[in-house]
N, CA, C and O atoms as a GROMACS GRO file, in nm:
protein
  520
    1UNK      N    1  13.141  14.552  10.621
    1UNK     CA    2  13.057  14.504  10.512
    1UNK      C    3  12.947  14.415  10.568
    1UNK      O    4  12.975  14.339  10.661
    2UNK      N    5  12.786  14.422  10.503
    2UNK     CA    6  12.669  14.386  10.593
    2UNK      C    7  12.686  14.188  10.518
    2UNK      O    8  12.783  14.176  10.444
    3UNK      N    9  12.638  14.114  10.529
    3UNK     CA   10  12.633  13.994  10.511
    3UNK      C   11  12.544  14.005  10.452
    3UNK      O   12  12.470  14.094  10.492
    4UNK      N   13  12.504  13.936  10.341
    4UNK     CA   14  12.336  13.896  10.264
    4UNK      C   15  12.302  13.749  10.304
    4UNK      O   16  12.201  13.701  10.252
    5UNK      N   17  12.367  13.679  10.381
    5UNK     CA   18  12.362  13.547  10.390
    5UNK      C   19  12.375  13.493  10.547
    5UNK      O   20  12.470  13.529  10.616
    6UNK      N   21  12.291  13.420  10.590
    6UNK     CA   22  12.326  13.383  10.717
    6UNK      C   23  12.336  13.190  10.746
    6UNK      O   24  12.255  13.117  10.689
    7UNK      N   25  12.420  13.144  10.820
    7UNK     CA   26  12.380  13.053  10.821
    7UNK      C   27  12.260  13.022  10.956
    7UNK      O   28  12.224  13.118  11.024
    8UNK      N   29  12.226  12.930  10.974
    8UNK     CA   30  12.173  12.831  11.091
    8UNK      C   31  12.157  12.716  11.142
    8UNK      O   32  12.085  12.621  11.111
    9UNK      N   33  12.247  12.738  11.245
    9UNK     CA   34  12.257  12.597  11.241
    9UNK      C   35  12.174  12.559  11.364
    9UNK      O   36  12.163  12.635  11.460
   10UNK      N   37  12.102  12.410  11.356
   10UNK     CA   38  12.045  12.358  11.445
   10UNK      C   39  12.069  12.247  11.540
   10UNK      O   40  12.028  12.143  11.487
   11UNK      N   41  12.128  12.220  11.683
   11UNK     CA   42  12.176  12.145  11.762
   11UNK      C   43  12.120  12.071  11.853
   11UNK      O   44  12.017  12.130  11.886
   12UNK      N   45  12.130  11.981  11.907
   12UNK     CA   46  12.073  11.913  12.018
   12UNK      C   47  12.152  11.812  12.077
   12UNK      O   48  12.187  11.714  12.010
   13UNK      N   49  12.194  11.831  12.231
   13UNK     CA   50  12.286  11.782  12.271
   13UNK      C   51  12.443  11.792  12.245
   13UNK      O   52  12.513  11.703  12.294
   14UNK      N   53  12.506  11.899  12.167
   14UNK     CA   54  12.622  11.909  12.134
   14UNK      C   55  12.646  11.845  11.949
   14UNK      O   56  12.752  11.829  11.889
   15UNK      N   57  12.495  11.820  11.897
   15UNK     CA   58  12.526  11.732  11.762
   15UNK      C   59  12.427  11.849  11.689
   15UNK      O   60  12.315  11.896  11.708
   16UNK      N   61  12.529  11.867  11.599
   16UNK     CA   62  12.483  11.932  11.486
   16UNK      C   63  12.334  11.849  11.417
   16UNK      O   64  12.340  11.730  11.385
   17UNK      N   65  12.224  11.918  11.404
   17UNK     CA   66  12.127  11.811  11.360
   17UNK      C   67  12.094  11.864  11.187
   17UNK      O   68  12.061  11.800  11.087
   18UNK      N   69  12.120  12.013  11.214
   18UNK     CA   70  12.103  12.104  11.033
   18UNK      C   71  12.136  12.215  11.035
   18UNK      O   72  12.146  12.299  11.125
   19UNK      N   73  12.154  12.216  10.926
   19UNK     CA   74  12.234  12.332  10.832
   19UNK      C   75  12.131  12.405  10.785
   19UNK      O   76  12.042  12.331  10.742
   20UNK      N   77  12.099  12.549  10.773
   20UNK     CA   78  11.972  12.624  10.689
   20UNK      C   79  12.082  12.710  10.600
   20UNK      O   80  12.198  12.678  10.620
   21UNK      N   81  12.064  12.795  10.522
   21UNK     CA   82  12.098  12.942  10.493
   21UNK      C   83  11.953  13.046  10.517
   21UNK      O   84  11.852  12.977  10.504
   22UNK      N   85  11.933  13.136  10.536
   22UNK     CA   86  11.900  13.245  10.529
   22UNK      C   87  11.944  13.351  10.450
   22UNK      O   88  12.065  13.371  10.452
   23UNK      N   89  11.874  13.427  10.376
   23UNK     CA   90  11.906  13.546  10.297
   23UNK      C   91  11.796  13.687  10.326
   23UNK      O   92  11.676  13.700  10.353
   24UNK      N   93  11.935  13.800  10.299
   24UNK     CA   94  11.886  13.946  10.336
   24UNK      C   95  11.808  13.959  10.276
   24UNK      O   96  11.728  14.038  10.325
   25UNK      N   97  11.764  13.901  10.129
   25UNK     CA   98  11.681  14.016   9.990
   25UNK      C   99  11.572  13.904  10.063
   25UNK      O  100  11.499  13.983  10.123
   26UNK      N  101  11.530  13.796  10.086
   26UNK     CA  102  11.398  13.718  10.126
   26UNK      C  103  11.323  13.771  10.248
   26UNK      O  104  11.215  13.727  10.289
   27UNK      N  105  11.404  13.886  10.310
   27UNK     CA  106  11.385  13.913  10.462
   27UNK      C  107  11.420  14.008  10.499
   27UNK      O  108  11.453  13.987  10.616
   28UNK      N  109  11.441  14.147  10.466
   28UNK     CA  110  11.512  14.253  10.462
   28UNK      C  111  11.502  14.325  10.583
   28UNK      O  112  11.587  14.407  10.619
   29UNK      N  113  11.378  14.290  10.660
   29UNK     CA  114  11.305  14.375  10.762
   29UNK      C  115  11.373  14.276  10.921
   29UNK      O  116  11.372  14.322  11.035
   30UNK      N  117  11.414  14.168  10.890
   30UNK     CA  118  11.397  14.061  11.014
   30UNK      C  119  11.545  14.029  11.045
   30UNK      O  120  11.607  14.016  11.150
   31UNK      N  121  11.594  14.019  10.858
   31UNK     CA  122  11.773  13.952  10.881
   31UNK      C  123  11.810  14.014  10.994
   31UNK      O  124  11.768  13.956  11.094
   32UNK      N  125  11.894  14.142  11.022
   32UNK     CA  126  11.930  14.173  11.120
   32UNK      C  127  11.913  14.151  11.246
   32UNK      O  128  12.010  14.138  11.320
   33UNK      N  129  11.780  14.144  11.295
   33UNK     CA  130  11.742  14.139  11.421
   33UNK      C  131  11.780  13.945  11.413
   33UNK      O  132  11.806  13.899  11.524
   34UNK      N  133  11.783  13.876  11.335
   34UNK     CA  134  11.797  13.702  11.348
   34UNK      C  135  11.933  13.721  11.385
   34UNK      O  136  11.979  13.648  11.473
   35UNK      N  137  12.018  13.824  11.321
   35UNK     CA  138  12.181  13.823  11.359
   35UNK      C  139  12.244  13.846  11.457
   35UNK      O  140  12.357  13.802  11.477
   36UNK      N  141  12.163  13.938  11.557
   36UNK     CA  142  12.141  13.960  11.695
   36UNK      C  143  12.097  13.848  11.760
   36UNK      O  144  12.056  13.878  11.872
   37UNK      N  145  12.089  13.739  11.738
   37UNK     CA  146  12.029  13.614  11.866
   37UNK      C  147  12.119  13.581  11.847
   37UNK      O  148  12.153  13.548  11.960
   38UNK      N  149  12.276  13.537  11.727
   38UNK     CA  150  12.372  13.448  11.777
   38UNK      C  151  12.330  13.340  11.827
   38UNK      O  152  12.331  13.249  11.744
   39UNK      N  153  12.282  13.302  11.959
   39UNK     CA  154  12.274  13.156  11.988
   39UNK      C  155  12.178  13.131  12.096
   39UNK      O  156  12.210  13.174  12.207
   40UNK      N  157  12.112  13.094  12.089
   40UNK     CA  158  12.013  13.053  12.203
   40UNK      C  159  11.944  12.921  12.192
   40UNK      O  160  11.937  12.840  12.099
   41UNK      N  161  11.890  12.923  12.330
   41UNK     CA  162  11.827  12.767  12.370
   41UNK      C  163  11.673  12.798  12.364
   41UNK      O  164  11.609  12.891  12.413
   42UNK      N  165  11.632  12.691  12.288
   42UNK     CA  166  11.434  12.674  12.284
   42UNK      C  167  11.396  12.543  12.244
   42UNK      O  168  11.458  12.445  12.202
   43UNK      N  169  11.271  12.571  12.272
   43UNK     CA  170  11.185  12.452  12.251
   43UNK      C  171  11.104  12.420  12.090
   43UNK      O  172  11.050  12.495  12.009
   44UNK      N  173  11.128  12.280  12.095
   44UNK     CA  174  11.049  12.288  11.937
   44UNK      C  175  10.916  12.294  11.961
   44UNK      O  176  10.876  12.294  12.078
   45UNK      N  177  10.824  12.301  11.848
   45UNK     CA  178  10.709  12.300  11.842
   45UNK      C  179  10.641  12.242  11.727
   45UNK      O  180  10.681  12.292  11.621
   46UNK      N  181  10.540  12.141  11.711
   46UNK     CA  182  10.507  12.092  11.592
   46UNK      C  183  10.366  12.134  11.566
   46UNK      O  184  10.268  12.103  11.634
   47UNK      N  185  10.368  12.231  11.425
   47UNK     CA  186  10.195  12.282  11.402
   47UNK      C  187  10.161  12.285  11.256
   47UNK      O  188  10.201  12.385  11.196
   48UNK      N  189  10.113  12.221  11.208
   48UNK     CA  190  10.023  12.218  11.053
   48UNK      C  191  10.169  12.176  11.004
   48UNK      O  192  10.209  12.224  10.898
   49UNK      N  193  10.220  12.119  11.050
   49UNK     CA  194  10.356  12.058  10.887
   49UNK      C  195  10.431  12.154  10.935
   49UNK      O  196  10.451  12.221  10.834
   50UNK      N  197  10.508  12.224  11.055
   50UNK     CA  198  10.538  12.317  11.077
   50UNK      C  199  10.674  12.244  11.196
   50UNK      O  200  10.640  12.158  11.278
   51UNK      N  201  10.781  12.282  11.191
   51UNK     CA  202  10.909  12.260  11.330
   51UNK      C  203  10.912  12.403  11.347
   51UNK      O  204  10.976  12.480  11.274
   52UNK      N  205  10.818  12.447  11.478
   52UNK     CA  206  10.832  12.611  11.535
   52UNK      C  207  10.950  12.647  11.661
   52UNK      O  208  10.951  12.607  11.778
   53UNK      N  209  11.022  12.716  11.607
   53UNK     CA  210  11.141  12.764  11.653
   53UNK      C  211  11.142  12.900  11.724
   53UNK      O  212  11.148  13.004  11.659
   54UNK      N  213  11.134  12.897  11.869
   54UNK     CA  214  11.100  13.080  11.906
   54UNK      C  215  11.240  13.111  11.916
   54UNK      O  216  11.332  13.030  11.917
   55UNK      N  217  11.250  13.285  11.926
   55UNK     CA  218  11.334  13.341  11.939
   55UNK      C  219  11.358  13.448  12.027
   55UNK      O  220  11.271  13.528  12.062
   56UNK      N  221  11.430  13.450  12.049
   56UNK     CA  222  11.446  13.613  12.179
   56UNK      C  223  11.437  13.729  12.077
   56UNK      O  224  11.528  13.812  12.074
   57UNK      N  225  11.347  13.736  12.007
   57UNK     CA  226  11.402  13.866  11.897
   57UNK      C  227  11.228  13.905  11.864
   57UNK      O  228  11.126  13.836  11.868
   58UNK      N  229  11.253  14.053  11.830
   58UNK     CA  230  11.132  14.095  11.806
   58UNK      C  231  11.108  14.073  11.596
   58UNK      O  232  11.197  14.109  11.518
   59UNK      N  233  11.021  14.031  11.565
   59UNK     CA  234  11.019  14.014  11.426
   59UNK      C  235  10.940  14.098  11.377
   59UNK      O  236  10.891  14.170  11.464
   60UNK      N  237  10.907  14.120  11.268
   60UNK     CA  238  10.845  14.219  11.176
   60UNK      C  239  10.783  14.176  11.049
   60UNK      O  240  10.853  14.107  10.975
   61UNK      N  241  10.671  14.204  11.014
   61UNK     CA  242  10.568  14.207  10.887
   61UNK      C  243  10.736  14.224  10.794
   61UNK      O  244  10.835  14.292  10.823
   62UNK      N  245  10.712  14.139  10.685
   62UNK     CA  246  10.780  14.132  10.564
   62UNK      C  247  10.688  14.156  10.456
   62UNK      O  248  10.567  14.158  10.483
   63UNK      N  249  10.725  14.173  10.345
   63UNK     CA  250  10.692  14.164  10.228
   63UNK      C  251  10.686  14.041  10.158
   63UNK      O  252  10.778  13.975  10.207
   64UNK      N  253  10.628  13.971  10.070
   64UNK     CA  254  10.713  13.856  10.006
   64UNK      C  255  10.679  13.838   9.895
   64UNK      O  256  10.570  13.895   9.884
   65UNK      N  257  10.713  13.780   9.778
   65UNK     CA  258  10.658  13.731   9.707
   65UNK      C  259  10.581  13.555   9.673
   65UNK      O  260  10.489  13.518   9.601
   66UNK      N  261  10.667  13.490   9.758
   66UNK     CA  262  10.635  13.332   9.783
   66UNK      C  263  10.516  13.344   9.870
   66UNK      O  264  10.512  13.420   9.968
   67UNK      N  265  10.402  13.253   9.825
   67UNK     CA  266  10.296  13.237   9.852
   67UNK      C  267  10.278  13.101   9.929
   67UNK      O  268  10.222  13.086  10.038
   68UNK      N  269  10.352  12.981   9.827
   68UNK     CA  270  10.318  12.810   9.866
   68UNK      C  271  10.483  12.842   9.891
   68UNK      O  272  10.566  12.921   9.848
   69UNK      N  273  10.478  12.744   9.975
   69UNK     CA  274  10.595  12.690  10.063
   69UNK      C  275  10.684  12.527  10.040
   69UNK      O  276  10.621  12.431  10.084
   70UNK      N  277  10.750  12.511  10.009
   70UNK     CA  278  10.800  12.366  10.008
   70UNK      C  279  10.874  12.291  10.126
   70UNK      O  280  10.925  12.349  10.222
   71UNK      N  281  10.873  12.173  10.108
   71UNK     CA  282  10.917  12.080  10.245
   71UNK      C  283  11.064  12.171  10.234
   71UNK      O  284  11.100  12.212  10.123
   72UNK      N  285  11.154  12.202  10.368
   72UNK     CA  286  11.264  12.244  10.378
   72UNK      C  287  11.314  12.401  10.364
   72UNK      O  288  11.433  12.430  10.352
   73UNK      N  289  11.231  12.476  10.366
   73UNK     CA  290  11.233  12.630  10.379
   73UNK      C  291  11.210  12.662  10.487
   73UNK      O  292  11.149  12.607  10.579
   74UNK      N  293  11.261  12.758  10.476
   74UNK     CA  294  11.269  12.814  10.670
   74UNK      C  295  11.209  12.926  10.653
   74UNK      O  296  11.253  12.990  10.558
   75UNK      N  297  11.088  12.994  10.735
   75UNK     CA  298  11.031  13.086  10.744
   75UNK      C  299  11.022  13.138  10.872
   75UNK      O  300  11.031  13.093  10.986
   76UNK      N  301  10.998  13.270  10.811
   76UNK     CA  302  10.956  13.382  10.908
   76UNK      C  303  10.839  13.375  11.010
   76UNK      O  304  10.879  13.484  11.051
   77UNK      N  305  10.748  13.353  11.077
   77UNK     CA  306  10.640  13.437  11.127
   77UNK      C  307  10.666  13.482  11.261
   77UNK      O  308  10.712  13.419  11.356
   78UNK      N  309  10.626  13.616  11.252
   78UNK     CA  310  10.627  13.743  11.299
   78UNK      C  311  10.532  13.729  11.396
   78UNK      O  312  10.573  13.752  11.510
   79UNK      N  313  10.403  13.696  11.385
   79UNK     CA  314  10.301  13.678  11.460
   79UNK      C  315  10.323  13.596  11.610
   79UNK      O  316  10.277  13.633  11.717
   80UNK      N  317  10.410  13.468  11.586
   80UNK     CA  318  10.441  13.381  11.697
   80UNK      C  319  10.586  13.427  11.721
   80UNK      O  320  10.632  13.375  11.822
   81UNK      N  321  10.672  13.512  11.656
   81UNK     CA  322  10.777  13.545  11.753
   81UNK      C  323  10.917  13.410  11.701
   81UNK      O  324  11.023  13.390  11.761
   82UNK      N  325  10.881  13.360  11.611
   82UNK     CA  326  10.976  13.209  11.556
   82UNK      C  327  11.007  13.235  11.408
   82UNK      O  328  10.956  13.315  11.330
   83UNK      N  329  11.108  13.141  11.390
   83UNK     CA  330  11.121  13.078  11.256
   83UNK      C  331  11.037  12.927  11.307
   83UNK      O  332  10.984  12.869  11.401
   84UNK      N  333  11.074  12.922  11.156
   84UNK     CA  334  11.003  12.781  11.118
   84UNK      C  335  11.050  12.703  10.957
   84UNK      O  336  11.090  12.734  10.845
   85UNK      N  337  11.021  12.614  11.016
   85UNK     CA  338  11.096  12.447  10.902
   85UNK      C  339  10.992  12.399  10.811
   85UNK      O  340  10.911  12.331  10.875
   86UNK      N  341  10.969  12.405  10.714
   86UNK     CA  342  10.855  12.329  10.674
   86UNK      C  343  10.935  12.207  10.643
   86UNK      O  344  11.024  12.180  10.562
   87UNK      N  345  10.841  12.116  10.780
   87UNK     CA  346  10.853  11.962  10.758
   87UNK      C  347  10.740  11.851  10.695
   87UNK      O  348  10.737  11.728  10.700
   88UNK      N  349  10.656  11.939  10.639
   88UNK     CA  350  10.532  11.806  10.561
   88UNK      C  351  10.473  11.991  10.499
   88UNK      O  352  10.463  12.098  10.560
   89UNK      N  353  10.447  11.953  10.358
   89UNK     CA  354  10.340  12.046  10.249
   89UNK      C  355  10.216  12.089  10.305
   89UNK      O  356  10.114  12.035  10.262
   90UNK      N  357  10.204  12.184  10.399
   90UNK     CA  358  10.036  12.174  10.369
   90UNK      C  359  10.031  12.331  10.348
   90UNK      O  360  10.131  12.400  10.334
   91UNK      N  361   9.939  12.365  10.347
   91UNK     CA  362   9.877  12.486  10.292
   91UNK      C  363   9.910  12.582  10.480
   91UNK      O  364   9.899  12.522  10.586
   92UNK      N  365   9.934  12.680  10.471
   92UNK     CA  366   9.987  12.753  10.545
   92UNK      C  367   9.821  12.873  10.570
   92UNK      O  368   9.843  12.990  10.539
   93UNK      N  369   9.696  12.847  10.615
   93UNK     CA  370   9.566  12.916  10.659
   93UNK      C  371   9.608  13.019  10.734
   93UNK      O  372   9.613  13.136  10.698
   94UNK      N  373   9.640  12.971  10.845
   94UNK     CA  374   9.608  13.070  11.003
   94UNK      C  375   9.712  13.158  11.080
   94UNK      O  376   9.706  13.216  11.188
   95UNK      N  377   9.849  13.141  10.947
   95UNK     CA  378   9.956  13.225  11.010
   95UNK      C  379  10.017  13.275  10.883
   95UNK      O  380  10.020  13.201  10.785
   96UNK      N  381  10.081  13.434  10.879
   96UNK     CA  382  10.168  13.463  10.791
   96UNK      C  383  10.297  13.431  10.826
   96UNK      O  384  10.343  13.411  10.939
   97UNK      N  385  10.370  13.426  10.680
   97UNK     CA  386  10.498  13.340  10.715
   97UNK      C  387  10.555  13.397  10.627
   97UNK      O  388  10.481  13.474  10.565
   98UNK      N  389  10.679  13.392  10.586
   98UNK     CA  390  10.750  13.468  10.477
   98UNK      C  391  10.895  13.382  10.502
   98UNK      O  392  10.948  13.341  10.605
   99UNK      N  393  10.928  13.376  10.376
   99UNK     CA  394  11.015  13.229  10.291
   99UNK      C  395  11.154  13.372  10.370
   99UNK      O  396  11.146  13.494  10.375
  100UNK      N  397  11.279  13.264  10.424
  100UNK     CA  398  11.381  13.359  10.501
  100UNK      C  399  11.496  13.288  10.421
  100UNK      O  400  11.585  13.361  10.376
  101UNK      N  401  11.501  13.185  10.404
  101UNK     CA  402  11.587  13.062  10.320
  101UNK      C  403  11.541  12.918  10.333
  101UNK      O  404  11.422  12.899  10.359
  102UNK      N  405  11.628  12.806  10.317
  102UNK     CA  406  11.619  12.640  10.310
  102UNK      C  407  11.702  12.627  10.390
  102UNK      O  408  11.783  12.712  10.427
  103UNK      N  409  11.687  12.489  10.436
  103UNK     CA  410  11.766  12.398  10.471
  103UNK      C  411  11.852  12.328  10.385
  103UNK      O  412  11.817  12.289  10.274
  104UNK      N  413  11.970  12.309  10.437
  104UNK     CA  414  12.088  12.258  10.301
  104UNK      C  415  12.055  12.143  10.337
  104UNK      O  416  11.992  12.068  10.262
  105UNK      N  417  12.100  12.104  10.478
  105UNK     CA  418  12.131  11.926  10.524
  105UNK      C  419  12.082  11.881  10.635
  105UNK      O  420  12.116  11.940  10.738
  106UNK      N  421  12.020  11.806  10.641
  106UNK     CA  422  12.000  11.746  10.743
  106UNK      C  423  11.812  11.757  10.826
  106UNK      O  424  11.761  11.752  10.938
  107UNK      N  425  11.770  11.774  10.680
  107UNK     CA  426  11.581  11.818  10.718
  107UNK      C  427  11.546  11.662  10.765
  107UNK      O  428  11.433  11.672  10.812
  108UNK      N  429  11.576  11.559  10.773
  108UNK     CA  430  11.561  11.399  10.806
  108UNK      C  431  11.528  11.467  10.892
  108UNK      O  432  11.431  11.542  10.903
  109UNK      N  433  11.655  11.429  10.998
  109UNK     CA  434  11.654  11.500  11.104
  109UNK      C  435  11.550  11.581  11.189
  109UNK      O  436  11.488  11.531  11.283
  110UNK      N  437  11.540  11.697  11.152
  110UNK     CA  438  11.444  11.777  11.201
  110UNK      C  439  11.301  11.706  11.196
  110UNK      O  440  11.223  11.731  11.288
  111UNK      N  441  11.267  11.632  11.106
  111UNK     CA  442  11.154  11.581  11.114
  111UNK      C  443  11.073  11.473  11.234
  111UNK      O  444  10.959  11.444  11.269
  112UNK      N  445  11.225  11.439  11.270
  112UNK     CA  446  11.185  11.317  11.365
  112UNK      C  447  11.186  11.394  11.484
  112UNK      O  448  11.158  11.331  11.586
  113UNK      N  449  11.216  11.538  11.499
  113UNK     CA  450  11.252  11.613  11.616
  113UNK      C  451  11.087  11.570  11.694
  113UNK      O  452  10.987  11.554  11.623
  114UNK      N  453  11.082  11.558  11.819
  114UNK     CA  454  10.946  11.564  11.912
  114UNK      C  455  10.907  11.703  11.912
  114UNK      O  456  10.986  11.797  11.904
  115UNK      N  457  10.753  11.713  11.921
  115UNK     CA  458  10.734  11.855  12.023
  115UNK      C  459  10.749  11.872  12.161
  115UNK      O  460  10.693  11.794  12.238
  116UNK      N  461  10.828  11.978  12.208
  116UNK     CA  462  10.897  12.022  12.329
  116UNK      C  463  11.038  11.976  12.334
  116UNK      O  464  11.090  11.992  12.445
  117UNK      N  465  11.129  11.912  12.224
  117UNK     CA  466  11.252  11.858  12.233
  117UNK      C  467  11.330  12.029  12.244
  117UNK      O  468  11.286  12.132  12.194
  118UNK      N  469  11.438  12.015  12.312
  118UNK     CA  470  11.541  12.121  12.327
  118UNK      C  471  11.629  12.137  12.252
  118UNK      O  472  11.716  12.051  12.244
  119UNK      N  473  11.633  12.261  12.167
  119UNK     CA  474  11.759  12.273  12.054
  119UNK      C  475  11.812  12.353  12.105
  119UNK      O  476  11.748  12.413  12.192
  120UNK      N  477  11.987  12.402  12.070
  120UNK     CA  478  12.068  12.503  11.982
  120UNK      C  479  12.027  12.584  11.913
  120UNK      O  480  11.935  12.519  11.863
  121UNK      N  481  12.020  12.705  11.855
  121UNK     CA  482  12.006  12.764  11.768
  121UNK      C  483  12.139  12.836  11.745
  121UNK      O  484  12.190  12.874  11.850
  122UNK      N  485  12.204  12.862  11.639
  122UNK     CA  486  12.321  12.917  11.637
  122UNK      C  487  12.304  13.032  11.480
  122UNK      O  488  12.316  12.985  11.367
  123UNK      N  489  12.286  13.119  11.495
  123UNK     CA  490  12.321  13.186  11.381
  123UNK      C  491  12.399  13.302  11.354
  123UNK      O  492  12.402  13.394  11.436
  124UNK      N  493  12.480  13.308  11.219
  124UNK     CA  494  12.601  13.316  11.196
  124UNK      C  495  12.603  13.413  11.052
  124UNK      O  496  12.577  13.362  10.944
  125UNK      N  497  12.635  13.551  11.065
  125UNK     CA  498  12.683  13.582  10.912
  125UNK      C  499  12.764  13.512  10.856
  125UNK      O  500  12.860  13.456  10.908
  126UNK      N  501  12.709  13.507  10.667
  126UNK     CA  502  12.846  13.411  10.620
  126UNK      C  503  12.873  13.504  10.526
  126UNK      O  504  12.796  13.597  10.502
  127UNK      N  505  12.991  13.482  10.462
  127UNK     CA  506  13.068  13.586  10.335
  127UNK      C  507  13.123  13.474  10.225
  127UNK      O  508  13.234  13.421  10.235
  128UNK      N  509  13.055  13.455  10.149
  128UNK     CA  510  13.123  13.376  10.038
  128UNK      C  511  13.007  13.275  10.014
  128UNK      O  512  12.887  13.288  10.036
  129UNK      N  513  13.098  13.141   9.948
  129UNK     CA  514  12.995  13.066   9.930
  129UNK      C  515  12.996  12.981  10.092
  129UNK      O  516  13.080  12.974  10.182
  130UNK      N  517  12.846  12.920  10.074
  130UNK     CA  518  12.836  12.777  10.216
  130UNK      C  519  12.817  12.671  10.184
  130UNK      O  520  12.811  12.582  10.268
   0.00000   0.00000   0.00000
C-alpha cells in the first residue's frame, strides 16, 4: 500500500530540530522520488524568506493550485534541485515552487538555522495519523 503522507524530519547534530508532513495529492509528480532520499546530509541555504534544502533527487514541474505561500510550508522547487521552508512571507518572483506540506513543530528553530549550517534530512512514509 503507497503512503499519501510523508514525514520530515530535520536534524543537526543528533537533535531533532523539526517535524514537516508532506502530502502525495500537493505533489504527485515529486512524492516518490522525496521517498527515495530516506536520509541524507546538506547544507542550508538562506534566499528571499526561504531555508533551501538540496537533495540527491531529481525533481519535477508540478502542478499546483497555491499561488501565496505562508510562514511554515515546505515547498517544492524543481529548478534548484531542493525543498524549502518558508521562514519570513515574501512574495516568491524568481523561482517556481509548489506547496509539498507544513511544518508541524519546531519552525523557531529552523529560523535561527545559519546559511551553510549542516542538517539531517530524514524522510519517512507515514500510515495513519502524525
Amino acid at each position: 500500500m503507497n503512503a499519501d503522507r510523508a514525514l520530515l524530519l530535520i536534524e543537526q547534530r543528533g537533535s531533532a530540530l523539526a517535524k514537516a508532513v508532506l502530502r502525495r495529492e500537493l505533489i504527485p509528480f515529486n512524492f516518490d522520488s522525496l521517498l527515495k532520499v530516506r536520509t541524507t546530509i546538506t547544507r542550508t541555504s538562506i534566499s528571499k524568506g526561504l531555508l533551501l534544502l538540496s537533495l540527491p533527487a531529481k525533481l519535477r514541474q508540478e502542478h499546483s493550485l497555491y499561488r501565496v505561500f505562508s510562514r511554515g510550508d515546505v515547498l517544492v522547487v524543481h529548478q534548484l534541485n531542493c525543498i524549502a521552508v518558508v521562514i519570513e512571507q515574501q512574495p516568491l518572483e524568481s523561482v517556481e515552487a509548489y506547496k509539498a506540506g507544513e511544518v508541524l513543530e519546531g519552525l523557531d528553530n529552523l529560523t535561527e538555522l545559519p546559511s551553510g549550517a549542516t542538517v539531517t534530512l530524514r524522510i519517512m512514509p507515514v500510515e495513519g495519523t502524525i
